[in-house]
SESE-782796 format. One line per field, with one value per residue: residue in one letter; x, y, z of N, C-alpha, C in turn. Coordinates in steps of 0.05 Angstrom, whole numbers, plus 5000, padded with zeros to 4 digits. Layout:
! SESE-782796
residuo	[A / ...] .
n_X	[X / ...] .
n_Y	[Y / ...] .
n_Z	[Z / ...] .
ca_X	[X / ...] .
ca_Y	[Y / ...] .
ca_Z	[Z / ...] .
c_X	[X / ...] .
c_Y	[Y / ...] .
c_Z	[Z / ...] .
//
This chain:
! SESE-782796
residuo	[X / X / X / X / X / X / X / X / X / X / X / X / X / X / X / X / X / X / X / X / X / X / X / X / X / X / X / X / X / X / X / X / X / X / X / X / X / X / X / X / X / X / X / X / X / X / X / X / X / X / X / X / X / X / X / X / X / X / X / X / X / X / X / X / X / X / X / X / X / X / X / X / X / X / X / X / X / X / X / X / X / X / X / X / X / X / X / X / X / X / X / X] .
n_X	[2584 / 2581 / 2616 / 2624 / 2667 / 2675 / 2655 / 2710 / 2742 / 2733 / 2731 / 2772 / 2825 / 2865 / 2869 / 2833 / 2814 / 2756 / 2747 / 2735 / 2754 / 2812 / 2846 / 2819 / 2828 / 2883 / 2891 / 2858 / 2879 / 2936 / 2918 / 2897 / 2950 / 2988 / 2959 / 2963 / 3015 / 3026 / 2999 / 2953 / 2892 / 2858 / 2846 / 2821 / 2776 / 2741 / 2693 / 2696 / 2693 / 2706 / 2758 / 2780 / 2783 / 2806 / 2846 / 2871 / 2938 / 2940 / 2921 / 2952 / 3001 / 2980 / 2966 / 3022 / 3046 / 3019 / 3037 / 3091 / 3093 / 3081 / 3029 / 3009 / 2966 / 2922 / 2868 / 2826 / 2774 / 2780 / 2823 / 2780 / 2739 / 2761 / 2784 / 2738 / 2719 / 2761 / 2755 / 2700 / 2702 / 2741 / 2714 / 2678] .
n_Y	[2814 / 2850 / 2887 / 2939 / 2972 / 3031 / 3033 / 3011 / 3040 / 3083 / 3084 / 3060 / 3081 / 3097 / 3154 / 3193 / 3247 / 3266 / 3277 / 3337 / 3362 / 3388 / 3370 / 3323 / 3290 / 3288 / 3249 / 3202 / 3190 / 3182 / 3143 / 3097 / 3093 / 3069 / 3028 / 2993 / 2980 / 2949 / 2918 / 2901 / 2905 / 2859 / 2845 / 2900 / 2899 / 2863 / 2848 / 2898 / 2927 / 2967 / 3017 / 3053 / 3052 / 2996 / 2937 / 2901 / 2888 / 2897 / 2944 / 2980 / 2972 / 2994 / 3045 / 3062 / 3061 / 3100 / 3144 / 3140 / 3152 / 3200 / 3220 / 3247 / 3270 / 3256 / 3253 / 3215 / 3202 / 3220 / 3181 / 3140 / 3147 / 3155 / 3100 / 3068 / 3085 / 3072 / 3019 / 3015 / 3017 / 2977 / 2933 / 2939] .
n_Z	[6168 / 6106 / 6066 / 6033 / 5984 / 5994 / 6036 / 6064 / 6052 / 6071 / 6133 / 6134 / 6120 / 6151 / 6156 / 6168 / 6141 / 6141 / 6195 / 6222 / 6270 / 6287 / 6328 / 6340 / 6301 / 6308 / 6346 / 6333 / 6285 / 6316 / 6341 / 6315 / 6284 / 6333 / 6352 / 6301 / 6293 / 6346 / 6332 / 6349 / 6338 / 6328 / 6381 / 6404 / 6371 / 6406 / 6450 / 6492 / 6571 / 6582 / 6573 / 6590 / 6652 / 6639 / 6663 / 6639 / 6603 / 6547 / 6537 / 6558 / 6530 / 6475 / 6503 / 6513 / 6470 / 6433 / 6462 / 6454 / 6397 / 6396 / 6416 / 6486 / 6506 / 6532 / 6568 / 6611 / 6588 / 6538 / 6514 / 6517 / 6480 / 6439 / 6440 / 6439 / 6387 / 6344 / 6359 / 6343 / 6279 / 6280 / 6286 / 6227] .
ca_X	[2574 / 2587 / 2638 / 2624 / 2691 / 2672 / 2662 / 2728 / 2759 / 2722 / 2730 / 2797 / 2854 / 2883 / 2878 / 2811 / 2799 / 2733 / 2746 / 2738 / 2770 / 2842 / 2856 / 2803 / 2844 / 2901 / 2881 / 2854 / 2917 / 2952 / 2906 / 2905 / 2976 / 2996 / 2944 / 2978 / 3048 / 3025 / 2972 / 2929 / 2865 / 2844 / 2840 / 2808 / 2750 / 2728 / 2679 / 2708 / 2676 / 2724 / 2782 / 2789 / 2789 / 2824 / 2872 / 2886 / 2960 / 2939 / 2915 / 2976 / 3019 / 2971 / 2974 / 3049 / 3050 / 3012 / 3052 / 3115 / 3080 / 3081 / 3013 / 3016 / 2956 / 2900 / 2851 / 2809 / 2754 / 2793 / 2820 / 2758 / 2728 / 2789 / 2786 / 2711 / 2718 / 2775 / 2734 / 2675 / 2727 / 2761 / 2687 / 2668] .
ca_Y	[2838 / 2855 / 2922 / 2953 / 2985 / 3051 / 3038 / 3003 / 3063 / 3117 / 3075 / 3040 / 3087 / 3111 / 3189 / 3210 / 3270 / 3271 / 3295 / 3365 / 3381 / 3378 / 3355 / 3295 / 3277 / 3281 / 3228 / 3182 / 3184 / 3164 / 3116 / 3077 / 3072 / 3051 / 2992 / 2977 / 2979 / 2942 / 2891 / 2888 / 2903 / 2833 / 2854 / 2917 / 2886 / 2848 / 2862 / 2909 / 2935 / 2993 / 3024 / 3072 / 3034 / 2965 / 2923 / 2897 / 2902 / 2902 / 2976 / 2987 / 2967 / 3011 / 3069 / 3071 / 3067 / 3121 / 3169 / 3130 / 3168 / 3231 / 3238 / 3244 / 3286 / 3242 / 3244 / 3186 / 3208 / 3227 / 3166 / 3114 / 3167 / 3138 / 3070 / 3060 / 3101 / 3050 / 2989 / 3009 / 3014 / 2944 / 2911 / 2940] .
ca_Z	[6155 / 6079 / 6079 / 6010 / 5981 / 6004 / 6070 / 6078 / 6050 / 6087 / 6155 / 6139 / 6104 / 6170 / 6160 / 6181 / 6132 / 6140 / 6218 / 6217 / 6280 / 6276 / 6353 / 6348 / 6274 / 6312 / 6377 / 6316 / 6273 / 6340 / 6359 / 6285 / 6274 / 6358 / 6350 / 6269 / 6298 / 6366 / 6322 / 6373 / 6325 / 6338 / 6412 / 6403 / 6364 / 6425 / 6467 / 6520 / 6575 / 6593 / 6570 / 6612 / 6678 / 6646 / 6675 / 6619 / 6592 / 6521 / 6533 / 6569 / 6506 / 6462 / 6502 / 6515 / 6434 / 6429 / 6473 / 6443 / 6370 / 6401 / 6426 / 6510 / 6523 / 6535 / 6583 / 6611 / 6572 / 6507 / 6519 / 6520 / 6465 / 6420 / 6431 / 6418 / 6357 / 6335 / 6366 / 6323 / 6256 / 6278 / 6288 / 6207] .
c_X	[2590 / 2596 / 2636 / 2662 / 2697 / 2673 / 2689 / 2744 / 2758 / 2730 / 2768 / 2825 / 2867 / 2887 / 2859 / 2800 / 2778 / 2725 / 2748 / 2759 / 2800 / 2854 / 2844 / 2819 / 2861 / 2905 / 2879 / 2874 / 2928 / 2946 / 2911 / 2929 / 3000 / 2978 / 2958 / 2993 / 3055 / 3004 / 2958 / 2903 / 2855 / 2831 / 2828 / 2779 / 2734 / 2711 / 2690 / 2696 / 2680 / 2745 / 2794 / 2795 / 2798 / 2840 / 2892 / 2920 / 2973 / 2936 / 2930 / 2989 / 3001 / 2973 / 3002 / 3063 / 3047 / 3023 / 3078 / 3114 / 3076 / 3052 / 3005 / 2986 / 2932 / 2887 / 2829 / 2790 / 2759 / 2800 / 2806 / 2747 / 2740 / 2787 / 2764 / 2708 / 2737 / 2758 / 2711 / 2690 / 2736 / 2734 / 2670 / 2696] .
c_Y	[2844 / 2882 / 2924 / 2972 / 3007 / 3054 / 3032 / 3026 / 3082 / 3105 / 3069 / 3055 / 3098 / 3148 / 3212 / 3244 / 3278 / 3286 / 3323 / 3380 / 3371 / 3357 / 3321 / 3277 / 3264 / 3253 / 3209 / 3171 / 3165 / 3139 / 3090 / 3066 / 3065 / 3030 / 2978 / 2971 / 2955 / 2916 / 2876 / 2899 / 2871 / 2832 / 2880 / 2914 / 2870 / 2865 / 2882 / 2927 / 2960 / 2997 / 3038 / 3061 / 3006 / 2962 / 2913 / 2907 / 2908 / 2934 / 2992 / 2990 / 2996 / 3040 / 3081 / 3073 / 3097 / 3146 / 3163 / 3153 / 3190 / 3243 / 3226 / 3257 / 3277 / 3238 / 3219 / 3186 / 3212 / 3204 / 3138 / 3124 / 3146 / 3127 / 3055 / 3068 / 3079 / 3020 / 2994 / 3009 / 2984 / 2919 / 2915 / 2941] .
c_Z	[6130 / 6084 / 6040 / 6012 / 5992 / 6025 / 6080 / 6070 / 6067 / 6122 / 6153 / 6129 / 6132 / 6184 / 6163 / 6173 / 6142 / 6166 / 6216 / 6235 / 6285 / 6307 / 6347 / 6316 / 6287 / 6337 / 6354 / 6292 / 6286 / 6337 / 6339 / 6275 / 6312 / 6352 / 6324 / 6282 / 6324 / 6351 / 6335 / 6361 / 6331 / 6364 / 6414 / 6391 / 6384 / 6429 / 6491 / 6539 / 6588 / 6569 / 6580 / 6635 / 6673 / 6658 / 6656 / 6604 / 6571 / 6516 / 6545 / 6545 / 6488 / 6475 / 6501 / 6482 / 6426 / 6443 / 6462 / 6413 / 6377 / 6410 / 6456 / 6524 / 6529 / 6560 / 6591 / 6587 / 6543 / 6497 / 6508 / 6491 / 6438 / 6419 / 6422 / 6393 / 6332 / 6336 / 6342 / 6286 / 6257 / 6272 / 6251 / 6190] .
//
């Protein structure tokens, strides 16, 4: 798929302006720089068919990042919410 400049900006700078509400900024912040720091975007681009209920101990590593970065308050759902939101970002 062809990524015009714009999209890789609006999808790819890390800092999610464009979110209005400040909590869901703040979960996507997290989430963007624990997967940079952990460079498991290669593994997030997969197909996956959970994240919430993996086994996986790639989503182990990523979350313990993300509470490592100061954000702890994640529910399953908040969660899965996050990582498809990233997954659809890593796949464009």
């Amino acid at each position: 798929m062809a990524q015009n400049n714009y999209e890789i900006e609006f999808l790819g700078n890390g800092q999610f302006e464009y979110v209005q509400d400040i909590h869901s900024r703040e979960m996507l912040i997290n989430a963007w720089k624990a997967i940079t720091n952990t460079e498991l975007w290669d593994f997030v681009k997969q197909d996956i068919d959970t994240f919430m209920f993996s086994s996986d101990p790639r989503i182990d590593i990523i979350g313990n990042k993300m509470i490592e970065l100061g954000y702890g308050g994640h529910s399953g759902s908040s969660f899965g919410w996050t990582m498809r939101t990233m997954q659809f970002i890593a796949k464009r």
